[in-house]
Wavefront OBJ file of the C-alpha trace (Angstrom):
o trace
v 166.051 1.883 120.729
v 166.521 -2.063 122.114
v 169.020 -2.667 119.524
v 170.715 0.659 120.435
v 170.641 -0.541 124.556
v 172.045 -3.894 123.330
v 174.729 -2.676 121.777
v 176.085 -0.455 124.481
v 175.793 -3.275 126.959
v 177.661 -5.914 125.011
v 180.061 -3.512 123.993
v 180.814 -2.660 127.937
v 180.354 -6.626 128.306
v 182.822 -7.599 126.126
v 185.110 -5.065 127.545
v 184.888 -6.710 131.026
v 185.221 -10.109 130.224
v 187.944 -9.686 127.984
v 189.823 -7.950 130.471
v 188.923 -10.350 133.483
v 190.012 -13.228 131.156
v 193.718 -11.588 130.399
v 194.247 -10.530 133.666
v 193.765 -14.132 134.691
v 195.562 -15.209 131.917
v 192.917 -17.683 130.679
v 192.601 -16.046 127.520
v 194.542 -13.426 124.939
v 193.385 -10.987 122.860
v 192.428 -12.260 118.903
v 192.286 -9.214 117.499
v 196.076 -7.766 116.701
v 194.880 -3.897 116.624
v 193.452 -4.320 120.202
v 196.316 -6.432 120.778
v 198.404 -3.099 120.371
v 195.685 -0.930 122.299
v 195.829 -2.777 125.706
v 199.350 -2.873 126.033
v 199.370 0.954 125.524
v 196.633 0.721 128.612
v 193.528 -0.331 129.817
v 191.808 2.995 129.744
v 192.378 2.813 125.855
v 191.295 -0.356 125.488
v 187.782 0.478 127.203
v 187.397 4.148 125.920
v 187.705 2.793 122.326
v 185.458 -0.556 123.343
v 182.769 2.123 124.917
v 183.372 5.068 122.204
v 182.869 2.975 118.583
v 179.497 1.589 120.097
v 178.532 5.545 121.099
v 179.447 6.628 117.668
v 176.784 4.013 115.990
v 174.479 5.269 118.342
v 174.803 8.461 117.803
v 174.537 7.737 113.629
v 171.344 5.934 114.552
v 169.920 8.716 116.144
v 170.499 11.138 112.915
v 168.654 8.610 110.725
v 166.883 5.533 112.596
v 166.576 2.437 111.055
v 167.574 3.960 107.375
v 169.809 2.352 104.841
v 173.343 1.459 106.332
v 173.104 2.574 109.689
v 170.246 -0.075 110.507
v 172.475 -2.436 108.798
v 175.194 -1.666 110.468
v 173.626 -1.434 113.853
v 171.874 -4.880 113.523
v 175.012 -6.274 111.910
v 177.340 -5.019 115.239
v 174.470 -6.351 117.469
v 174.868 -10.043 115.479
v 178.858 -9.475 115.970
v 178.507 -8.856 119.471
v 176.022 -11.610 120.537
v 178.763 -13.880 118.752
v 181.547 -12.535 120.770
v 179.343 -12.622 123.779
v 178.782 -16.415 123.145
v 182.329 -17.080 122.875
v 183.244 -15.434 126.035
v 180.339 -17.593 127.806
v 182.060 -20.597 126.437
v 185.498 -19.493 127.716
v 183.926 -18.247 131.438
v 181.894 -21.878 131.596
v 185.144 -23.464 131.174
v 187.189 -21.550 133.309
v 184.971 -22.080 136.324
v 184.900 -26.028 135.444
v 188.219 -26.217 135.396
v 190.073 -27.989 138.622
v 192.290 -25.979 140.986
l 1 2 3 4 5 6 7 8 9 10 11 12 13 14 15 16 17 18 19 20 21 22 23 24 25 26 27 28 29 30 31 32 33 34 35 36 37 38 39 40 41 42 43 44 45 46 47 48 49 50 51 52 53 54 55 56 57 58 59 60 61 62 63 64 65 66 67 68 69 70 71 72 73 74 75 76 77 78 79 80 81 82 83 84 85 86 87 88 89 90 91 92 93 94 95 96 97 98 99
């Protein structure tokens, strides 16, 4: 169940910082397929960021902690705790840089 929590939290996270950090222009999107997504709209961008992480949840709860789900569920939890890491990185530097 943590992992499960975790995931839906980063997932929501990410979506926020990513979109506080375009809209002030302090960072751009990496990923060309998202890339695509928010310049179609926000709302896309954070019903697909909210709607993947629901889907693995929803596989866990068929068969939890079973062959690939629990791998993929622990391997999107490792993916988002990197991409969580690099947006700390990005907001530590944006608030130590001058005005």
């Amino acid at each position: 169940m943590k992992p499960c929590i975790f995931l839906f939290t980063a997932g929501l996270l990410d979506a926020i910082l990513t979109h506080v950090g375009i809209s002030l222009g302090f960072i751009e999107e990496g990923n060309p397929m998202m890339r695509e997504i928010i310049d179609e709209g926000w709302s896309y961008f954070y019903l697909i960021k909210i709607f993947l992480p629901m889907v693995l949840i929803f596989l866990f709860y068929l068969k939890p902690f079973q062959g690939i789900i629990r791998k993929l569920l622990i391997s999107t939890c490792v993916l988002y705790l990197s991409v969580l890491a690099y947006h700390m990185v990005w907001v530590i530097l944006y608030l130590n840089t001058p005005t």
